[in-house]
C-alpha positions in Angstrom: 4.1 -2.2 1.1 4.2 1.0 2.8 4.4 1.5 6.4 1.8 2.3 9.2 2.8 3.1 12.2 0.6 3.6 15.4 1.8 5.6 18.5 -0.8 4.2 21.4 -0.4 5.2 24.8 -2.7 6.9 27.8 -3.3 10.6 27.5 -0.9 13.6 28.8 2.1 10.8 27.7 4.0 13.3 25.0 2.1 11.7 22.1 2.0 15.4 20.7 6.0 16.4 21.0 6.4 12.6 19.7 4.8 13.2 16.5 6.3 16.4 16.0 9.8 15.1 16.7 9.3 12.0 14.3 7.8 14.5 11.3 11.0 16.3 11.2 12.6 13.4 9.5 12.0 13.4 5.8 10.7 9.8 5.4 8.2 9.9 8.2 4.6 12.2 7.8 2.2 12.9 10.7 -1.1 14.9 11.4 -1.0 13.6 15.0 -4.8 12.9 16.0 -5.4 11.2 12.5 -9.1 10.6 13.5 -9.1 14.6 13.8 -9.7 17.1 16.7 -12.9 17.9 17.4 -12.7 21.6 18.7 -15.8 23.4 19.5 -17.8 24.8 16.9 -16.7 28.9 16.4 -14.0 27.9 17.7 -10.2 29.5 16.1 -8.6 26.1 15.9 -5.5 26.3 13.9 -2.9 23.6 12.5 0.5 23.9 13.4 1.5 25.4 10.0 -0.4 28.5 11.6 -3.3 28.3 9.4 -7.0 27.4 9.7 -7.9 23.8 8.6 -9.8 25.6 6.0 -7.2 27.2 4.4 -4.4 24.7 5.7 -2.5 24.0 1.9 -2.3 20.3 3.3 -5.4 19.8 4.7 -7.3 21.6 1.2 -5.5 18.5 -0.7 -7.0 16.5 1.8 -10.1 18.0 1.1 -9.9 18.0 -2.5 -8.8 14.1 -2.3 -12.0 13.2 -0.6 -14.6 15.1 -2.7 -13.0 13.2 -6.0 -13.5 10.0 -4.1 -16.8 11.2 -3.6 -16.7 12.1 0.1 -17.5 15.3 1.7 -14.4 16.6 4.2 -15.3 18.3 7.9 -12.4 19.6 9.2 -13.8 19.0 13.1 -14.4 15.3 11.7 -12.4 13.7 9.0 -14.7 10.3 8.7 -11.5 7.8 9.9 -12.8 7.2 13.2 -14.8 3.9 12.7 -18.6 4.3 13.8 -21.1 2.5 12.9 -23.1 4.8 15.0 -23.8 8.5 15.5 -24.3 7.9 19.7 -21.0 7.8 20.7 -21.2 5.8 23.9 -23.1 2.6 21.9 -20.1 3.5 18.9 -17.3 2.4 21.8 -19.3 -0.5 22.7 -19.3 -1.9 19.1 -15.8 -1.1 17.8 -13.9 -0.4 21.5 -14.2 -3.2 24.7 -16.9 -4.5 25.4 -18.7 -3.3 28.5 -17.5 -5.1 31.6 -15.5 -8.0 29.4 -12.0 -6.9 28.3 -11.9 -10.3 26.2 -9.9 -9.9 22.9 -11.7 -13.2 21.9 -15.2 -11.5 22.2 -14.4 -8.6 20.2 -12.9 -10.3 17.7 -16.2 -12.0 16.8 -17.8 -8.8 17.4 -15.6 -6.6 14.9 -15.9 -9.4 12.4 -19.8 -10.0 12.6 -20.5 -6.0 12.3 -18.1 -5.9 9.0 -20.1 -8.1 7.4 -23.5 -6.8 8.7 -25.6 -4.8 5.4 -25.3 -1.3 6.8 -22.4 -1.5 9.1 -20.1 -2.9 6.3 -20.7 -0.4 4.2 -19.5 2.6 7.2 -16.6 0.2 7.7 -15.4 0.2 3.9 -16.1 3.9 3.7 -13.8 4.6 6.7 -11.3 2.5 5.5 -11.2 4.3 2.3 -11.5 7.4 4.0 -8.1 6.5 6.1 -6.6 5.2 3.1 -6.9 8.5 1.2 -6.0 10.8 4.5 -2.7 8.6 5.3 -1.6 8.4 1.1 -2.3 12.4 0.9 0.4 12.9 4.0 2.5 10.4 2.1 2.1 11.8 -1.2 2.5 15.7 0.0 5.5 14.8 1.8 7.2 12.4 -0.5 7.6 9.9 2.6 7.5 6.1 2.9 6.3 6.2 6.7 2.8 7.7 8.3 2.7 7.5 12.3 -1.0 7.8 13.1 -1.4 9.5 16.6 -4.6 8.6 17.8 -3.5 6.4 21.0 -6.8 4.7 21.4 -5.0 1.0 21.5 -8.9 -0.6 20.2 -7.9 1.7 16.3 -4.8 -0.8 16.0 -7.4 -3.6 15.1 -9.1 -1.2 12.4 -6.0 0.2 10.8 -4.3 -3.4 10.9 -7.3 -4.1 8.1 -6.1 -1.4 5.8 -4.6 -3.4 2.2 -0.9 -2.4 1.2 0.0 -1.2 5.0 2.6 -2.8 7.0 1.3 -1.7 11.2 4.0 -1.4 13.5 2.7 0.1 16.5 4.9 2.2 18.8 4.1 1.5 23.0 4.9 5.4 24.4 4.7 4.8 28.0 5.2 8.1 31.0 5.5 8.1 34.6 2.3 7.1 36.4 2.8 10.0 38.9 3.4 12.8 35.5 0.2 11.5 34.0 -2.0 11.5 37.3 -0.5 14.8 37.7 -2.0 16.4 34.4 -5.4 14.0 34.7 -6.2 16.0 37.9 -4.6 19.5 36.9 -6.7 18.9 33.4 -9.6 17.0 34.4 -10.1 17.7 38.7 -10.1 13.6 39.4 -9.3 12.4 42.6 -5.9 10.9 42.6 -6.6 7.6 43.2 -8.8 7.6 40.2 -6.7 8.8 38.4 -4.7 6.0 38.9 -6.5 3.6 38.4 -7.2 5.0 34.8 -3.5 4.7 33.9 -3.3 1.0 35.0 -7.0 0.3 32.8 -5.1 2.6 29.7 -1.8 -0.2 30.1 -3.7 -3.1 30.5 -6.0 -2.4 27.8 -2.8 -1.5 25.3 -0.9 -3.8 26.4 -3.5 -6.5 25.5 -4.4 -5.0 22.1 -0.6 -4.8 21.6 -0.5 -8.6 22.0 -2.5 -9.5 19.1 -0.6 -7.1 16.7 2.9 -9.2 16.8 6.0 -7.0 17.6 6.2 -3.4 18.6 8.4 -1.1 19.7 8.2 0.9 23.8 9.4 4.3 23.8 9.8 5.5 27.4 8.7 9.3 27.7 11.4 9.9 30.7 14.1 8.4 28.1 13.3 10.2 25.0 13.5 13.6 27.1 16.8 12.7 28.4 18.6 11.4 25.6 16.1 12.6 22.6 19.2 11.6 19.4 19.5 8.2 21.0 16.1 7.6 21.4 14.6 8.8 17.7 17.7 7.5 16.1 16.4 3.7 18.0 12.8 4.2 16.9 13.6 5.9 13.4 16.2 2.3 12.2 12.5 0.7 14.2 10.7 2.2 11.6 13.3 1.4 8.6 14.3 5.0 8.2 18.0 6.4 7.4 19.6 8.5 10.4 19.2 11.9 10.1 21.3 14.6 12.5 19.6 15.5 16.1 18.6 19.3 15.7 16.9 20.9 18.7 14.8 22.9 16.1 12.7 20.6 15.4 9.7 22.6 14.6 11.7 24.4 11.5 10.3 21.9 8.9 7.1 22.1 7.8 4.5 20.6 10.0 0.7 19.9 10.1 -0.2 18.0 13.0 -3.7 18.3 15.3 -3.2 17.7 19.0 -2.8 19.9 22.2 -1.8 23.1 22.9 2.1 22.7 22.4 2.0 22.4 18.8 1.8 26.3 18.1 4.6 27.0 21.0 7.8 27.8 20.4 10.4 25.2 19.8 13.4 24.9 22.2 15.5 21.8 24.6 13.3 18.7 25.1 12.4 18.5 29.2 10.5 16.0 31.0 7.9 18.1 32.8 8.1 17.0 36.4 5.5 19.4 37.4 3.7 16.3 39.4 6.8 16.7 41.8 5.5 20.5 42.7 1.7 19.2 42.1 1.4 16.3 44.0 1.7 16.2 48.1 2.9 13.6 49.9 -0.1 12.0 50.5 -1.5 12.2 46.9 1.7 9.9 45.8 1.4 7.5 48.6 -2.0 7.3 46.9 -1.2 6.7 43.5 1.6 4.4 44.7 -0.5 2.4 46.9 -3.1 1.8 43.8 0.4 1.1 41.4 1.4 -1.8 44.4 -2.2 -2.8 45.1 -2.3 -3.9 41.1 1.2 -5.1 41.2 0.5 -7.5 44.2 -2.7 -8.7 43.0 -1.0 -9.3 39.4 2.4 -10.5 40.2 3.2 -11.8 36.7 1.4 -9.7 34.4 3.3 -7.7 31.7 2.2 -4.3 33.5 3.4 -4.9 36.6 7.7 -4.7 36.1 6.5 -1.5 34.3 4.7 0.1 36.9 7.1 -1.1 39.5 9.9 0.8 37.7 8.5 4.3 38.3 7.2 3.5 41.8 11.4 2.7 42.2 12.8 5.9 40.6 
């Protein structure tokens, strides 16, 4: 049995440099956003080999894998994101959480009812084949025993945990509340306090879905800047690879991995970007702190709250 492993966490957390420092290690393949990246249509999207998805050596294997399976391949939409439907928002409600319920219980029933629905169980075998062929392609290209699927959406952990011959071991990547509010509102133009309130929904929501999955592994984004050997050489043994030496080029072996806008720039020492310190006023952060405490108070003994308290302490 090979193994899965799923990197879950909010969005502007490092998932991208995460992937890209894990693919330099020979057993371990990534793409990144393994459900794929859908740029705008015209659009120059590029791997981070350099080359169009079109051309892309990796991703024409890909390609070539599916149409002997019998599938077509889009490079804006590789078919391994689960939906049952074409309308996105009514596709979260069937495979994501349930509107207003956040009840694992609920959409346990759910996932299992729609898998065996005629129609919906036939989307749900073709994505898992679909998954099956991208993840053994990466494996098979790179001659490694280990695929990290970047996606982050915790609700895919349940789908991919469904995939025979896989062993999931999902990976908890976790950043400062006040860097991620920081790039929500530089990225995005919420209002702090939203903002905020979106990390603590992301967390409760993986955390929950992490729950039902058995054990996994947190990798703190403030650590892995600071001490990057220590903390891949941890989450590599995790993983049941081999050390390998700590080089700072990282980006020298071969990569193909979909995700934001750092995957084309140049390599060089891992930082943690503290740009909310220059971003964020002193009123903003009593903001995003008093939404953190408001949480913390009302949910003394939940798993979030010791997590949240940490950053509010540093």
């Amino acid at each position: 049995m090979q193994t899965l492993a799923y990197l879950t966490s909010s969005s502007y957390s490092g998932s991208t440099l995460v992937t890209f420092l894990l693919n330099r290690h020979p057993a371990i393949a990534t793409i990144g956003e393994a459900e794929g990246w859908h740029y705008a249509p015209g659009e120059d999207y590029r791997c981070s080999c350099g080359e169009a998805l079109t051309t892309c050596a990796f991703f024409q294997r890909v390609a070539a894998n599916y149409r002997e399976a019998g599938f077509s391949f889009d490079p804006r939409e590789f078919g391994t994101r689960l939906a049952y439907v074409e309308n996105r928002r009514l596709n979260t409600y069937l495979v994501d959480k349930l509107p207003g319920l956040g009840s694992s219980a609920l959409e346990r029933l759910r996932d299992g009812a729609l898998r065996r629905l005629p129609g919906f169980a036939g989307r749900f075998r073709d994505s898992v084949r679909r998954n099956e062929l991208m993840i053994r392609t990466a494996l098979d290209y790179t001659g490694a025993s280990v695929f990290v699927d970047g996606t982050k959406n915790p609700y895919r952990m349940r789908f991919l945990s469904a995939l025979p011959g896989f062993e999931l071991k999902p990976i908890y990547l976790v950043r400062d509340v006040r860097g991620v509010v920081a790039s929500t509102v530089r990225k995005k133009g919420w209002p702090v306090a939203q903002a905020a309130q979106k990390w603590i929904a992301d967390q409760q929501a993986i955390l929950r879905l992490l729950a039902e999955q058995g054990p996994y592994y947190t990798l703190c984004y403030e650590a892995l800047c600071a001490d990057p050997a220590a903390e891949l050489a941890a989450l590599e043994a995790w993983l049941g690879c081999e050390a390998i030496p700590w080089d700072e080029n990282y980006q020298a072996v071969e990569h193909h991995i979909l995700g934001n806008e750092m995957r084309r720039q140049p390599a060089g020492p891992i930082r943690d970007d503290r740009r909310w310190q220059l971003e964020l006023g002193a009123a903003q952060l009593d903001a995003v702190a008093a939404t953190v405490r408001r949480f913390s108070d009302d949910n003394p003994d939940h798993v979030l709250a010791p997590i949240a308290a940490r950053y509010l302490e540093a």
